[in-house]
N, CA, C and O atoms as a printed pandas DataFrame, in Angstrom:
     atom_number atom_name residue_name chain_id  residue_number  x_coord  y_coord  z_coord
0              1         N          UNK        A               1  251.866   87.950   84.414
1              2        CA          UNK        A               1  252.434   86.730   83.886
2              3         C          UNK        A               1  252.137   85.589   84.855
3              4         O          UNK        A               1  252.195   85.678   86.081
4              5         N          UNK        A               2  251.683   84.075   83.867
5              6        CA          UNK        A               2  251.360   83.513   84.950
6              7         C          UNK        A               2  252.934   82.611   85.599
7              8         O          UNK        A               2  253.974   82.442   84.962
8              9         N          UNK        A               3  252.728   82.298   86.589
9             10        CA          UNK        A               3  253.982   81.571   87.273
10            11         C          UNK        A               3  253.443   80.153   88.105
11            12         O          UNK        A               3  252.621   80.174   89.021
12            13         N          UNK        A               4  254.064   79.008   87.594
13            14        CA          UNK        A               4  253.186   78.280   88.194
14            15         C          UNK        A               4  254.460   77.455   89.503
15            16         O          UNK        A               4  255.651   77.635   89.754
16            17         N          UNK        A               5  253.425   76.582   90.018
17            18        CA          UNK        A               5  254.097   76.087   91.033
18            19         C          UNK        A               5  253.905   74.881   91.488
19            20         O          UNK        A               5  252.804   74.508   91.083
20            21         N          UNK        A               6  254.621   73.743   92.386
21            22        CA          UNK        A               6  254.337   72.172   92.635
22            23         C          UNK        A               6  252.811   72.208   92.618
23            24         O          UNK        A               6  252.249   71.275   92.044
24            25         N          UNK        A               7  252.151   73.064   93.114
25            26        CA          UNK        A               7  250.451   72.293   93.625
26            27         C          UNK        A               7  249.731   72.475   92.237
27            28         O          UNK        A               7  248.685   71.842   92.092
28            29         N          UNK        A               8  250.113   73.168   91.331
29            30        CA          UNK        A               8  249.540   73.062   90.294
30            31         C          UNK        A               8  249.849   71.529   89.512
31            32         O          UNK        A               8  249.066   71.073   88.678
32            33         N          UNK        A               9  250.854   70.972   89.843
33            34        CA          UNK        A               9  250.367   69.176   89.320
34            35         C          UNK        A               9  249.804   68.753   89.552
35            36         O          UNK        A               9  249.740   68.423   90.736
36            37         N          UNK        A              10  248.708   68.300   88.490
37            38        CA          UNK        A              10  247.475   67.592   88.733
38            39         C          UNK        A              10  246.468   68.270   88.215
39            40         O          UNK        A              10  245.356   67.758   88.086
40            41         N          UNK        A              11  246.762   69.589   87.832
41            42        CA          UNK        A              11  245.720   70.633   87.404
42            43         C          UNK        A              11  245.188   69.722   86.120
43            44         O          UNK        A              11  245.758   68.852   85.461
44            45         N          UNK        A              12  243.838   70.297   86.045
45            46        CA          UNK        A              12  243.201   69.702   84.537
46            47         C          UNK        A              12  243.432   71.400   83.378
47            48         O          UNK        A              12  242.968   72.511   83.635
48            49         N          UNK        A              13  244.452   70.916   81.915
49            50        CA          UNK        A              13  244.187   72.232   81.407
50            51         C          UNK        A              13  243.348   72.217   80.082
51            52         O          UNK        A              13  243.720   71.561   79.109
52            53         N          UNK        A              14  242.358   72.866   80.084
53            54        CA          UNK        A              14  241.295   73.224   79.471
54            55         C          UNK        A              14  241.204   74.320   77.988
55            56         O          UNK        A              14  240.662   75.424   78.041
56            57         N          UNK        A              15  241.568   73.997   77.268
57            58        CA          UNK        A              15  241.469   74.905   75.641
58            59         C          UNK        A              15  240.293   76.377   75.983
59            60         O          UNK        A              15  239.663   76.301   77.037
60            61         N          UNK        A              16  240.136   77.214   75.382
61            62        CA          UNK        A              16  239.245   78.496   75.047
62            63         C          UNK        A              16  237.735   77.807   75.256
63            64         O          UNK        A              16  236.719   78.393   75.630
64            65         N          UNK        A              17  237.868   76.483   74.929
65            66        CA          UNK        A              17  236.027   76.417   74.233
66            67         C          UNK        A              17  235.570   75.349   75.784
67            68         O          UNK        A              17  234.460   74.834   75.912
68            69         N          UNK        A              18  236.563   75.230   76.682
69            70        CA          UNK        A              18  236.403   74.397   77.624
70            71         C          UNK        A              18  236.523   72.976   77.669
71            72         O          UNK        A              18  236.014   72.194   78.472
72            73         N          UNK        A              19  237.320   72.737   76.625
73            74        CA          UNK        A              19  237.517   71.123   76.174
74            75         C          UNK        A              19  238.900   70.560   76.986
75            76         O          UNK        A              19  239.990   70.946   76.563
76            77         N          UNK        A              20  238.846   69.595   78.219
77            78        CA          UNK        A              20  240.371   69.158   78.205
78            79         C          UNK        A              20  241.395   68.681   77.038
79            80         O          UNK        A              20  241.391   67.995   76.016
80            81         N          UNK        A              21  242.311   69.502   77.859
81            82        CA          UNK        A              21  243.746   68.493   76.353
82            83         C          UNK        A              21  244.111   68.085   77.128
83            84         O          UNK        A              21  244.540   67.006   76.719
84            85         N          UNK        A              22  244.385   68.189   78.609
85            86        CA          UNK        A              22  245.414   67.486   79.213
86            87         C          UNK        A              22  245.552   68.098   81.030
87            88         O          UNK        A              22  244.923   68.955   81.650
88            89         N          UNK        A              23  246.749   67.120   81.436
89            90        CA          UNK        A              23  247.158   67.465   83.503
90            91         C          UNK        A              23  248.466   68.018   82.853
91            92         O          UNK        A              23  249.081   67.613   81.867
92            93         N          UNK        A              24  248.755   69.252   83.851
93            94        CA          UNK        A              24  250.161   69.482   84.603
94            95         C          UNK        A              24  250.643   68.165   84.948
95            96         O          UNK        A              24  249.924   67.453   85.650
96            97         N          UNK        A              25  251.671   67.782   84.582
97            98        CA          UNK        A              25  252.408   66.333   84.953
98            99         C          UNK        A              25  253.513   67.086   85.270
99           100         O          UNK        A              25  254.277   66.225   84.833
100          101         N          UNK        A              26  254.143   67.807   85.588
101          102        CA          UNK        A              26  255.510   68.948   86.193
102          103         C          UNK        A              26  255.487   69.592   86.293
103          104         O          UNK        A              26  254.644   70.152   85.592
104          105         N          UNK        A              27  256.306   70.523   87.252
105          106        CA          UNK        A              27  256.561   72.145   87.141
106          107         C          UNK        A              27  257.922   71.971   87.345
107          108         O          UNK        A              27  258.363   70.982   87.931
108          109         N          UNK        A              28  258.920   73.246   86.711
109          110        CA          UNK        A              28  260.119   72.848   87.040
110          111         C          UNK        A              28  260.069   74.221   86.883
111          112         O          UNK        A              28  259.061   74.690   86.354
112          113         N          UNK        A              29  261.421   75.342   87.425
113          114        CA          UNK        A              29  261.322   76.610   87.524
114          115         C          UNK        A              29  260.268   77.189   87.286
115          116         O          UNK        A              29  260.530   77.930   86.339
116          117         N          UNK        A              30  259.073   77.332   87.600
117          118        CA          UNK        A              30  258.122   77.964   87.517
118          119         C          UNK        A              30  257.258   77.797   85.998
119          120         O          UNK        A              30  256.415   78.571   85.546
120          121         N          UNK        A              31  257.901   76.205   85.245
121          122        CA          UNK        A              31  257.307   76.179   84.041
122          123         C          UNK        A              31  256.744   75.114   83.863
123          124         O          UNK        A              31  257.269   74.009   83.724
124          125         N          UNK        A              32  255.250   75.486   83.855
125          126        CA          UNK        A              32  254.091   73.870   83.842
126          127         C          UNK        A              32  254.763   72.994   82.484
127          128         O          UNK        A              32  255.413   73.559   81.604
128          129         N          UNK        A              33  254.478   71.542   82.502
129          130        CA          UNK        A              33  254.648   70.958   81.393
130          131         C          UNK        A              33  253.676   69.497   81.597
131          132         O          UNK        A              33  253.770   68.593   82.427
132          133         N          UNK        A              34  252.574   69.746   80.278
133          134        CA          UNK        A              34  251.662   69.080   80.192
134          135         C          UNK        A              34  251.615   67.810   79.445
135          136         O          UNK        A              34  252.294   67.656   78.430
136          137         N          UNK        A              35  250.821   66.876   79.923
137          138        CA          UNK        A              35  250.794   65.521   79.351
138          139         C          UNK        A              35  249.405   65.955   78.393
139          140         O          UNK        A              35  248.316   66.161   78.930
140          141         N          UNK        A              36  249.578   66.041   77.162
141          142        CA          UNK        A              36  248.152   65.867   76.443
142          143         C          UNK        A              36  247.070   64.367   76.460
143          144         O          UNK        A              36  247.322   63.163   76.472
144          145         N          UNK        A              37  246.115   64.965   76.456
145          146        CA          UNK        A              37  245.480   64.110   76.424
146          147         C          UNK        A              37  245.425   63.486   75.205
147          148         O          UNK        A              37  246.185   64.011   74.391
148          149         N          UNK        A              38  244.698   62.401   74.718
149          150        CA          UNK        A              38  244.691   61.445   73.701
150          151         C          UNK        A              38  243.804   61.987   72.603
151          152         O          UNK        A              38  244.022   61.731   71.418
152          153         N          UNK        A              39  242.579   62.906   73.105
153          154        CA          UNK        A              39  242.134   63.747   72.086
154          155         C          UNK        A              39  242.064   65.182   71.758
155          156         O          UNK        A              39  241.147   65.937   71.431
156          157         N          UNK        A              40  243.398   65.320   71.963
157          158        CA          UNK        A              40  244.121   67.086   71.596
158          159         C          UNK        A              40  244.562   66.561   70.209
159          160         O          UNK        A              40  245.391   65.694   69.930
160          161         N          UNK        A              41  243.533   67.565   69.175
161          162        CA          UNK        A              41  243.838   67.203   67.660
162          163         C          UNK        A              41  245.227   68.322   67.552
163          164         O          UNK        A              41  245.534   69.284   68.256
164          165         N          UNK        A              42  245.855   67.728   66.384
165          166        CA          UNK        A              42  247.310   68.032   65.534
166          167         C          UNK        A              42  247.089   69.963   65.612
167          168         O          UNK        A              42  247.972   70.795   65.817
168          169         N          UNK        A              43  245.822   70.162   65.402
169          170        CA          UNK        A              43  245.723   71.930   64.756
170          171         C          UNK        A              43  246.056   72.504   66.492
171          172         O          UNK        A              43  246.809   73.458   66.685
172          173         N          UNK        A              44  245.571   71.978   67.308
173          174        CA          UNK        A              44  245.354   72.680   68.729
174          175         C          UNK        A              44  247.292   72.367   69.284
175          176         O          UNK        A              44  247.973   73.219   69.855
176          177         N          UNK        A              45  247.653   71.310   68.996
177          178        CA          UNK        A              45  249.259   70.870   69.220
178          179         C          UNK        A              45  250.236   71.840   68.617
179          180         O          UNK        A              45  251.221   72.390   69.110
180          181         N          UNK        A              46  249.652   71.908   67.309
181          182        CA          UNK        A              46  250.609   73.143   65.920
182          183         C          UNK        A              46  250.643   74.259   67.033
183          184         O          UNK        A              46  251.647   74.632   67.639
184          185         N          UNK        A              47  249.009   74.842   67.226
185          186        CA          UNK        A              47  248.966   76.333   67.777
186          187         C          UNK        A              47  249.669   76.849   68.855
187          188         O          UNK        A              47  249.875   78.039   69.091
188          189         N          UNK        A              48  250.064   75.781   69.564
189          190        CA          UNK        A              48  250.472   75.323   70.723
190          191         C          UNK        A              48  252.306   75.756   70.905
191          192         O          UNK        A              48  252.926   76.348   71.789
192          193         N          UNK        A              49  252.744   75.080   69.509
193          194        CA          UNK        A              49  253.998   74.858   69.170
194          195         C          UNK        A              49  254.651   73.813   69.622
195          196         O          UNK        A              49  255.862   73.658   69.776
196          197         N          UNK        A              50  253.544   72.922   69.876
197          198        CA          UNK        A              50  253.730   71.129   70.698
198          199         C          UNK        A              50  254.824   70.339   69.782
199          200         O          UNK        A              50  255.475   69.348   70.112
200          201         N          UNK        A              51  254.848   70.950   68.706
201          202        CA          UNK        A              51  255.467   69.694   67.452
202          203         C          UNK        A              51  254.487   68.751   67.374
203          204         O          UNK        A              51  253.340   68.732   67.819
204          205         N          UNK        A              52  255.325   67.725   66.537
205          206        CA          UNK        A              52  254.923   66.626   66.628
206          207         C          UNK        A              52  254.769   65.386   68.219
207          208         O          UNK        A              52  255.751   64.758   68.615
208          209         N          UNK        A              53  253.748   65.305   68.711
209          210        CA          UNK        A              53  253.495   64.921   69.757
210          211         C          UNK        A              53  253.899   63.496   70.048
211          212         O          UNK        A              53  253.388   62.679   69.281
212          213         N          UNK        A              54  254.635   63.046   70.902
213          214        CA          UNK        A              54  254.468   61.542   71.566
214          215         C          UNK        A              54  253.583   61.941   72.624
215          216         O          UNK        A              54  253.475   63.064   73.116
216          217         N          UNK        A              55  252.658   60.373   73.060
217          218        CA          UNK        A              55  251.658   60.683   73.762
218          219         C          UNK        A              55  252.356   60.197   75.049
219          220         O          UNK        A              55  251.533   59.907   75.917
220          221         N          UNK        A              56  253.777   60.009   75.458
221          222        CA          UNK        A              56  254.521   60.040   76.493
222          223         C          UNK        A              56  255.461   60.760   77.195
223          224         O          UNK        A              56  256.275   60.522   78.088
224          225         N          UNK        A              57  255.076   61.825   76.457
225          226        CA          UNK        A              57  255.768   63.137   76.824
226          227         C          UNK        A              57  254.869   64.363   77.205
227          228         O          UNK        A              57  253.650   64.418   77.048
228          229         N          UNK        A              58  255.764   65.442   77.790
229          230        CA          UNK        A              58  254.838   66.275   78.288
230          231         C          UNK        A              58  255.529   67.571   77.381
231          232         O          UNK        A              58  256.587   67.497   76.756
232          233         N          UNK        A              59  254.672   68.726   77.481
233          234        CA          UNK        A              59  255.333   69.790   76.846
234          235         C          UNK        A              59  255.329   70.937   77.576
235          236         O          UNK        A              59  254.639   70.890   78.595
236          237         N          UNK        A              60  255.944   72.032   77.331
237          238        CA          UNK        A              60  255.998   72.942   78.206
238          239         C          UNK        A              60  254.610   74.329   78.155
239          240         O          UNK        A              60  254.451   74.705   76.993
240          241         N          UNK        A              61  254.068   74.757   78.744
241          242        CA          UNK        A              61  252.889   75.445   78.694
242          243         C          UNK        A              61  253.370   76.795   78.691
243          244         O          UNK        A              61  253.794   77.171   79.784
244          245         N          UNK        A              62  253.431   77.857   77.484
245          246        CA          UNK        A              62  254.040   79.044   77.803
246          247         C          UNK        A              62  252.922   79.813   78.857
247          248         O          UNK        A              62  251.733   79.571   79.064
248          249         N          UNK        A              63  253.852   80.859   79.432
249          250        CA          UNK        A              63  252.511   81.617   80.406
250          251         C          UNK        A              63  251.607   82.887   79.214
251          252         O          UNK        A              63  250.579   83.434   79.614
252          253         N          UNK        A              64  252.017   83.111   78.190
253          254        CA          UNK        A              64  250.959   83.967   77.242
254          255         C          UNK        A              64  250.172   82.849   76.641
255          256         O          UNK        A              64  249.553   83.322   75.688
256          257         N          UNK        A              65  249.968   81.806   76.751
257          258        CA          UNK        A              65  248.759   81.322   76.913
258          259         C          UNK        A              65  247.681   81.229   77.885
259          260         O          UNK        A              65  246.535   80.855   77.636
260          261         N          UNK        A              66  248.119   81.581   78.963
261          262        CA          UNK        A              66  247.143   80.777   79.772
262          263         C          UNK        A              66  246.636   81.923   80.447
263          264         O          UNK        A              66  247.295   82.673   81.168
264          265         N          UNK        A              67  245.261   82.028   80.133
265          266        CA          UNK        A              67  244.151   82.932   80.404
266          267         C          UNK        A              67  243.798   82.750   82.057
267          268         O          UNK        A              67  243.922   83.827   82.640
268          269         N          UNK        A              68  243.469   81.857   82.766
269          270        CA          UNK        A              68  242.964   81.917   84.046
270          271         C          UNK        A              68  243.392   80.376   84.743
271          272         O          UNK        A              68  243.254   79.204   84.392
272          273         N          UNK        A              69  244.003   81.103   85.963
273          274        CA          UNK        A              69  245.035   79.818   87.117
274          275         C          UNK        A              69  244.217   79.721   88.167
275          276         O          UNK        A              69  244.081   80.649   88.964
276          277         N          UNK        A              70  243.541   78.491   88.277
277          278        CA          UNK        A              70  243.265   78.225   89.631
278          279         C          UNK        A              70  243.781   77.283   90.265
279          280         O          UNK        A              70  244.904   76.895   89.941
280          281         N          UNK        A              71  243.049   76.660   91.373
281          282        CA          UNK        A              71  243.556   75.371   91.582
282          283         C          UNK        A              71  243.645   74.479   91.405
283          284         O          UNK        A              71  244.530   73.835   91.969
284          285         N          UNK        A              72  243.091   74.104   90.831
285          286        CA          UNK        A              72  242.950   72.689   90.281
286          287         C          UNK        A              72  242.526   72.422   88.710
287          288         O          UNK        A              72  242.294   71.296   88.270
288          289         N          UNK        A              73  242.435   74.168   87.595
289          290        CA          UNK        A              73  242.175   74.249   86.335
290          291         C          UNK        A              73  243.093   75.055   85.906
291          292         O          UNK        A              73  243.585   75.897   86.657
292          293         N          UNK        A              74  243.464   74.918   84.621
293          294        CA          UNK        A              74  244.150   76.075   83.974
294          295         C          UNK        A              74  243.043   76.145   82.182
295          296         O          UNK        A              74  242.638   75.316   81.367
296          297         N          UNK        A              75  242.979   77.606   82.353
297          298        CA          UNK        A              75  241.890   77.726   81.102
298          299         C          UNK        A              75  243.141   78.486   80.408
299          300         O          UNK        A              75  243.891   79.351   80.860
300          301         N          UNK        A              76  243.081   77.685   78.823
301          302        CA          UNK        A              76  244.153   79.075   78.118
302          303         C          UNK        A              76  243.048   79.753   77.117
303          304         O          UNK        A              76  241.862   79.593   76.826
304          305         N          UNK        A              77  244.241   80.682   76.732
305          306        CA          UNK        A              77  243.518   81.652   75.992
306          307         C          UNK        A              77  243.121   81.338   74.044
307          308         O          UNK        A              77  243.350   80.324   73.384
308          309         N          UNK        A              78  242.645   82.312   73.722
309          310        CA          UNK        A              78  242.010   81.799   72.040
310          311         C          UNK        A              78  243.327   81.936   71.468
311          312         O          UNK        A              78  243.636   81.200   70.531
312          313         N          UNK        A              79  244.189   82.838   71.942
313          314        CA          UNK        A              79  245.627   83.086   70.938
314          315         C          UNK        A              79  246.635   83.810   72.126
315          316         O          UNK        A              79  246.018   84.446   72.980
316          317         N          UNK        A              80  247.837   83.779   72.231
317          318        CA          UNK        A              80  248.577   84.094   73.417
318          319         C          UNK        A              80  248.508   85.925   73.496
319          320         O          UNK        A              80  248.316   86.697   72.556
320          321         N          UNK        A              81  248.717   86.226   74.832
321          322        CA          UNK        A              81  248.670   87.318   74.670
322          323         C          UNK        A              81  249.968   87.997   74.397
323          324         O          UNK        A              81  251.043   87.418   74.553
324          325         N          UNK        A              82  249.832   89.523   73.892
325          326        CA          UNK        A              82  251.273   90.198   73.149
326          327         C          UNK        A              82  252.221   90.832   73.757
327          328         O          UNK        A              82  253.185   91.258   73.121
């Protein structure tokens, strides 16, 4: 499971196909929460369980998404794992 932490703000996080949606803009108990970017379409937000998005808010990044943590990237996965 991933667990994230302060130095991961700032991370760039990256969709399956390598496309940014968006930065870590927080971590708070060990739970990233991302600012999307301006061209993360509605279907990738739905899959997400983003809701309906303000582009001034951040959302929370579950960890069965997110396929591979480095430092300064987070790649998620095609569908969360089970």
């Amino acid at each position: 499971m991933t667990t994230f932490t302060e130095r991961d703000v700032g991370s760039s996080v990256f969709d399956a196909d390598r496309e940014k949606i968006g930065v870590i803009a927080a971590v708070e108990d060990g739970t990233a929460y991302v600012e999307p970017g301006p061209s993360l379409t509605e279907e990738l937000k739905a899959k997400l369980d983003w809701g309906d998005p303000d582009p001034d808010e951040a959302y929370a990044l579950r960890p069965e998404w997110v396929e591979e943590l480095n430092d300064d990237e987070v790649l998620l996965r095609t569908r969360p794992r089970d």
